[in-house]
C-alpha positions as CSV (number, residue, x, y, z in Angstrom):
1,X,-82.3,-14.3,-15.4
2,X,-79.5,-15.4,-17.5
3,X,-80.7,-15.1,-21.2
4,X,-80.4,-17.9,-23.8
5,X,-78.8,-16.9,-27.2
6,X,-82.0,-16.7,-28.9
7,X,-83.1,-14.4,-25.8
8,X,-82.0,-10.8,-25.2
9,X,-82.3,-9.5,-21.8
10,X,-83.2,-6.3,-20.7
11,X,-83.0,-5.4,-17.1
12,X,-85.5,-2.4,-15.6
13,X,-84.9,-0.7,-12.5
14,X,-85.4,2.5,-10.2
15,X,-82.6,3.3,-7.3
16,X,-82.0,7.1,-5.8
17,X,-80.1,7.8,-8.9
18,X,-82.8,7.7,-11.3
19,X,-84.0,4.5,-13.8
20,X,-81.7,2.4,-14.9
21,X,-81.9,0.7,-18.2
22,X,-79.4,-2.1,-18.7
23,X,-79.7,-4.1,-22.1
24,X,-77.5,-6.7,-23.1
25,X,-76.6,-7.3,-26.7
26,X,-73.6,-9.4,-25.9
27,X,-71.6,-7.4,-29.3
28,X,-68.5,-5.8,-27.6
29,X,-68.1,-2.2,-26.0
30,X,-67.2,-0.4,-29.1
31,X,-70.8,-1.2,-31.2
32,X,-72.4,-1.0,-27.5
33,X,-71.6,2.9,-27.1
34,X,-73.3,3.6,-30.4
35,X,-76.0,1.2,-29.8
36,X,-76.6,3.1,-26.5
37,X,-76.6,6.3,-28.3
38,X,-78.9,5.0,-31.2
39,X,-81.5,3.4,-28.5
40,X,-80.9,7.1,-26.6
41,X,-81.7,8.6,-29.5
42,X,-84.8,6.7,-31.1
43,X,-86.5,6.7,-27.2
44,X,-86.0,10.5,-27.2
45,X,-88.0,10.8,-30.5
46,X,-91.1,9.5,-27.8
47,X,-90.8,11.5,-25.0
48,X,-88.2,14.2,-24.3
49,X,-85.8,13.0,-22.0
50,X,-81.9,12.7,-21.3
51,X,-79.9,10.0,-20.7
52,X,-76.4,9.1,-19.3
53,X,-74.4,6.0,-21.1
54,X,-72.4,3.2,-20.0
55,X,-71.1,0.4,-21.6
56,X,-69.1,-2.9,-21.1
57,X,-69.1,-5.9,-23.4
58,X,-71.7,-7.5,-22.4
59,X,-74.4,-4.1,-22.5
60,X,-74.7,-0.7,-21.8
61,X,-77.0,0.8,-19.5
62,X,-79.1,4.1,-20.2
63,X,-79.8,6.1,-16.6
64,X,-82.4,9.1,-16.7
65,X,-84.1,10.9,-14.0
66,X,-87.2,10.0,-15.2
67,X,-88.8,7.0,-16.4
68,X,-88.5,5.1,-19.5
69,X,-90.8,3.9,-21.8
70,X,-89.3,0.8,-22.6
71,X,-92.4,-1.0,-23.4
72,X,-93.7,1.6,-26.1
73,X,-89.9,1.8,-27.8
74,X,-89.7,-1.9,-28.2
75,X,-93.4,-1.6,-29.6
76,X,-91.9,1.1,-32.1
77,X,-88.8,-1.0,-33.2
78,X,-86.3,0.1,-30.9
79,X,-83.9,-2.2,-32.5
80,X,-85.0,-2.1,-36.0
81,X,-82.2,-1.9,-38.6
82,X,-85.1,0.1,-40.7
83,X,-83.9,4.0,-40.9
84,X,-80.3,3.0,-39.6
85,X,-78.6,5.5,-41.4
86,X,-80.9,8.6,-40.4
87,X,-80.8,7.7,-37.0
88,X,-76.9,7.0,-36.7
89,X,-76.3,10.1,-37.8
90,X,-78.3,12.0,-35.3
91,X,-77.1,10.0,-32.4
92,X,-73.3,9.8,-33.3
93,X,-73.2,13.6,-32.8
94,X,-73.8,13.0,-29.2
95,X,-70.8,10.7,-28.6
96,X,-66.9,11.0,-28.1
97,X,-65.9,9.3,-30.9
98,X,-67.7,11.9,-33.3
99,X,-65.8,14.5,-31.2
100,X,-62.6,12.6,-31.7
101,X,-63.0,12.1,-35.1
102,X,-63.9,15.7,-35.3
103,X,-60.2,17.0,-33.9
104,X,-58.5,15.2,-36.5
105,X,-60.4,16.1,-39.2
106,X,-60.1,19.9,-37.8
107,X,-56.5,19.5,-38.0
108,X,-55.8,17.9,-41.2
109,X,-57.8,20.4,-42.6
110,X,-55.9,23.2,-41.2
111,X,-58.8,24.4,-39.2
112,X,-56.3,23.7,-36.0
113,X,-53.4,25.8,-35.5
114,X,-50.9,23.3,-34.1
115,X,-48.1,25.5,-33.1
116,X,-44.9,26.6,-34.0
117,X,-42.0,23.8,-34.8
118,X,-40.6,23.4,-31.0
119,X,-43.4,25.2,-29.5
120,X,-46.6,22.9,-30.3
121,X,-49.7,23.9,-28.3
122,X,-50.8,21.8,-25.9
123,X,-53.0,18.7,-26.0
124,X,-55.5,20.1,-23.6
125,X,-55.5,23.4,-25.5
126,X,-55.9,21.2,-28.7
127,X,-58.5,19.0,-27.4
128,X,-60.5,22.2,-25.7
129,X,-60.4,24.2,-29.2
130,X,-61.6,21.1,-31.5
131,X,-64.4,20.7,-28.7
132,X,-65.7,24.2,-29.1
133,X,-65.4,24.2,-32.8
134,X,-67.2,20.5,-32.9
135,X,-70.6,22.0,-30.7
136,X,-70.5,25.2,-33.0
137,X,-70.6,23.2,-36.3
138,X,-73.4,21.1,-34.6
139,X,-75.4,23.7,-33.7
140,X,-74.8,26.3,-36.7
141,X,-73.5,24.8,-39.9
142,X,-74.4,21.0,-39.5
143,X,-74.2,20.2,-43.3
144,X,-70.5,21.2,-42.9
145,X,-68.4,18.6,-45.1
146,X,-66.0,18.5,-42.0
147,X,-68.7,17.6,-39.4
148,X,-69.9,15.3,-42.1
149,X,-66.4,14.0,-42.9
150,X,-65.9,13.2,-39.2
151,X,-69.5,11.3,-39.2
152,X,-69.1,9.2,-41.7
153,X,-65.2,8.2,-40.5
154,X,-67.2,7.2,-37.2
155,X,-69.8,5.4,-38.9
156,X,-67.4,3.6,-41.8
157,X,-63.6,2.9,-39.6
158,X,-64.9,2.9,-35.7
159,X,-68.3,1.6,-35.5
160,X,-68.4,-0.2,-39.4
161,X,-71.5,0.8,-40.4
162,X,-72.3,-3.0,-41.7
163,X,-71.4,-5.0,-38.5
164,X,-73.6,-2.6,-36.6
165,X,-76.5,-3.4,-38.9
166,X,-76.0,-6.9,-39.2
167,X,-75.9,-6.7,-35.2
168,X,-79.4,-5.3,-34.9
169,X,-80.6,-7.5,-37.1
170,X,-80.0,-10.2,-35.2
171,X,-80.7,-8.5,-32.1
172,X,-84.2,-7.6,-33.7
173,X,-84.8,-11.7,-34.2
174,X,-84.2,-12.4,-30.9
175,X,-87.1,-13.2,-27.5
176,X,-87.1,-9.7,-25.8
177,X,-86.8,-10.8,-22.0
178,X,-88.2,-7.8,-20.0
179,X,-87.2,-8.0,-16.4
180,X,-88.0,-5.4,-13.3
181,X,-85.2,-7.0,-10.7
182,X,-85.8,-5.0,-7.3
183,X,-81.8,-4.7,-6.7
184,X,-79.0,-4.8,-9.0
185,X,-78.1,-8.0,-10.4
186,X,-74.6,-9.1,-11.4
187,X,-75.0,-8.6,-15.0
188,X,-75.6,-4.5,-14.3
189,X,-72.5,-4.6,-11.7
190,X,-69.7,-4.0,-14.0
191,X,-71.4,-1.4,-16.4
192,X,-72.5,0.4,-13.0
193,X,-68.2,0.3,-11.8
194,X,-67.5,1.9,-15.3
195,X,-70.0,4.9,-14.9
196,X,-69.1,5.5,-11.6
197,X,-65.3,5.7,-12.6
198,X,-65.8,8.6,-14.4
199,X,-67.2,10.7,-12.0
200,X,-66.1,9.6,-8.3
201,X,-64.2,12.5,-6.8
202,X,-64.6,12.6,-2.9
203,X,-64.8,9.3,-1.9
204,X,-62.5,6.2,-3.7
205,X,-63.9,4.2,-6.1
206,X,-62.6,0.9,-4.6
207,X,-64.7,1.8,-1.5
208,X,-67.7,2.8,-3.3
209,X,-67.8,-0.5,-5.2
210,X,-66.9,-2.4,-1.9
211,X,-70.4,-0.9,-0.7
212,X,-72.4,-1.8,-3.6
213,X,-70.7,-5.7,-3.3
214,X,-71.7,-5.7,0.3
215,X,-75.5,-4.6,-0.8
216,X,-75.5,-6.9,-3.8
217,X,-74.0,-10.3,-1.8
218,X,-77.0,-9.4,1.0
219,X,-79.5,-10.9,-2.0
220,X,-77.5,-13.8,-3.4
221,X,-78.8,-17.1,-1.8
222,X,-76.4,-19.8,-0.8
């Protein structure tokens, strides 16, 4: 299925890893990580459930051990621009860039203790210290004018809180194409290679997606 551009496409699947969500908003990769954590997000509020992100340009893709009600969270207005702001907020605390955002808040703030002059701490130490500090706000003083500074420098300078909107508003116009492919189509490929990049170890990454091209080429007709 290759969607129109009054058409968004939404691709359903199951494989041994879980289900696969792939939906295509066609908006770049830097409004598709918060789209994927707002769509994360507003499904959560119908069942309890966790998800793993991806993104490319093209989409992002939402993987959970369990299945998804897609159906029900376009019923509720999955892509609705209507409580934008609410939901942002509680979905950008689950991302990097809040975390990133976070660190240098923290340390123009004096909250991070950068070193000595000639003996700076190290990044790693930096980064590890921030990350704490950002999931002990969260989880006892979230109406902390730093976690909130760092939210709102997300939602204002990274994601600009009007483009997003103006996004799911035309997203929210558009024919919803529902598909439930039986194997992974090229559309889902690349936002597949991504995740996977992030957590091969063992076995190369060129050889893993090697495999999956074999397995995908096995179901494209002449």
């Amino acid at each position: 299925m290759v969607p129109s551009s009054q058409e968004c496409l939404i691709e359903y699947m199951k494989s041994r890893e879980g289900y696969h969500l792939f939906i295509y908003p066609l908006e770049g990769r830097v409004l598709h990580e918060i789209m994927g954590a707002l769509c994360a997000w507003r499904i959560s509020q119908l069942t309890s459930i966790t998800f793993s992100i991806a993104m490319n340009d093209y989409g992002f893709e939402l993987l959970s051990d369990q299945e998804i009600p897609i159906e029900e969270a376009l019923e509720a207005g999955l892509f609705s621009p209507d409580g934008l702001h609410e939901d942002i907020m509680h979905s950008i605390n689950q991302t990097e860039m809040a975390n990133s955002r976070f660190r240098e808040v923290a340390t123009v703030s004096g909250l991070i203790f950068q070193g000595y002059p000639g003996k700076a701490i190290k990044s790693k130490h930096l980064q590890a210290s921030t990350s704490l500090l950002f999931k002990v706000f969260q989880q006892y003083e979230p109406d902390s004018l730093l976690l909130q500074q760092a939210y709102n420098e997300v939602l204002n300078y990274e994601i600009e809180g009007d483009r997003l909107r103006k996004a799911l508003e035309r997203l929210d116009t558009k024919h919803i194409v529902l598909t439930r492919p039986n194997r992974f189509t090229p559309f889902c490929f690349p936002i597949m290679v991504d995740r996977l990049r992030e957590r091969l170890t063992s076995e190369k990454l060129v050889d893993r997606i090697a495999k999956m091209k074999v397995q995908l080429e096995k179901h494209i007709p002449d």
